[in-house]
Residue frames relative to the residue before (quaternion, step in Angstrom):
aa qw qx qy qz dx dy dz
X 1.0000 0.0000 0.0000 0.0000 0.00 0.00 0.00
X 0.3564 -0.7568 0.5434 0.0710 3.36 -0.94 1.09
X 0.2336 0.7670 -0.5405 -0.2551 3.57 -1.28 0.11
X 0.5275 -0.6396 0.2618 0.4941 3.97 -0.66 -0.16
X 0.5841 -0.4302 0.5453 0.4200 3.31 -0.87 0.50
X 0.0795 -0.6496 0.7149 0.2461 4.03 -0.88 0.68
X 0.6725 0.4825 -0.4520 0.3326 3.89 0.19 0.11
X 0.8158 0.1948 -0.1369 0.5271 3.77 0.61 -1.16
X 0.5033 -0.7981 0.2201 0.2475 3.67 1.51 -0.20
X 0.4288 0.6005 -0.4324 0.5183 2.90 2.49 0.11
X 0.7616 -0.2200 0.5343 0.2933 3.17 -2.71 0.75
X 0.1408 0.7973 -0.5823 0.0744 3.02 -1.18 0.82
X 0.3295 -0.7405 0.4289 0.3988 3.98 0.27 0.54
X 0.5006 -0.5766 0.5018 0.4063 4.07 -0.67 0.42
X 0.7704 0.4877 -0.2704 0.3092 3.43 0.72 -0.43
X 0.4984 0.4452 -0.1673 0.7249 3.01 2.14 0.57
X 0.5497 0.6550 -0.2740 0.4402 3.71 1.16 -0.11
X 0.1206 0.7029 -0.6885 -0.1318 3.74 -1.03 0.06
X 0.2820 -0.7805 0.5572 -0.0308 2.75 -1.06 1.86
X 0.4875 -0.7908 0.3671 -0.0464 3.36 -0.45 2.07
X 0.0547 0.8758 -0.4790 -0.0209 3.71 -0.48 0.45
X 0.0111 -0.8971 0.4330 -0.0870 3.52 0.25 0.97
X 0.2724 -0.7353 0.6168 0.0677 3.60 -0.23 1.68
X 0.1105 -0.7987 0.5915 0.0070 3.78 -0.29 1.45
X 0.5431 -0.6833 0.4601 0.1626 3.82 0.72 0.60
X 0.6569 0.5460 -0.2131 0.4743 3.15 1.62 -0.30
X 0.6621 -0.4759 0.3828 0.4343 3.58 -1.22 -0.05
X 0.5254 0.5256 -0.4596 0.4864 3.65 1.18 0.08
X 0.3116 -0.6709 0.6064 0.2917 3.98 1.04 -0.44
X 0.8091 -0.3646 0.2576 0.3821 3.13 -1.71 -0.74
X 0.0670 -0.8216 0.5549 0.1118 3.48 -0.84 0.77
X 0.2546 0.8130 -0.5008 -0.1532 3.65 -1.15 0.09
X 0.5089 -0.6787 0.5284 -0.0360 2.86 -1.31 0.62
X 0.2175 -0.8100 0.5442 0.0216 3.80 -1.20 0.77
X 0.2315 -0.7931 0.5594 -0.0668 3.21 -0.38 1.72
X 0.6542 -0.4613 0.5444 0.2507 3.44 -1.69 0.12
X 0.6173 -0.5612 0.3858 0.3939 3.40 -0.68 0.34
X 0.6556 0.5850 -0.0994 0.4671 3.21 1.30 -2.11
X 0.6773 0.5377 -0.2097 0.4562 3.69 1.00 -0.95
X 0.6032 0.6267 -0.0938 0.4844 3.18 1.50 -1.46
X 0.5921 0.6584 -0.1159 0.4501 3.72 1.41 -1.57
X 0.7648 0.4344 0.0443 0.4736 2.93 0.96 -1.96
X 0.8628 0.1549 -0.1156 0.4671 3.54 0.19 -1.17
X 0.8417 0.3286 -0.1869 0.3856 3.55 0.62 -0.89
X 0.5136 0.5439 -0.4280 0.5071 3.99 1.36 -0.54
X 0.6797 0.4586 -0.4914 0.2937 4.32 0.81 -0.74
X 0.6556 0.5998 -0.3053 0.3425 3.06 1.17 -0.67
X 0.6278 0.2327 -0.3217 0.6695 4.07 0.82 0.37
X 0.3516 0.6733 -0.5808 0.2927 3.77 0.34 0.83
């Protein structure tokens, strides 16, 4: 099973994915999303460092 990368838009297998949850406080509620590993590495792991 595959999913897209919502940041860089490549195919990714789920078993290679970190699948994101993000409580936006907003009227959207909770969203989440699956990233790449690389995408995941890079943009979203500095931010809670």
């Amino acid at each position: 099973m595959t999913a897209t990368c919502d940041i860089c838009g490549d195919d990714v297998a789920l078993s290679h994915a970190a699948h994101t949850t993000i409580n936006t406080k907003t009227d959207a509620g909770v969203v989440d999303y699956y990233v790449c590993r690389g995408c995941y590495e890079a943009d979203l792991a500095p931010l809670f460092d």
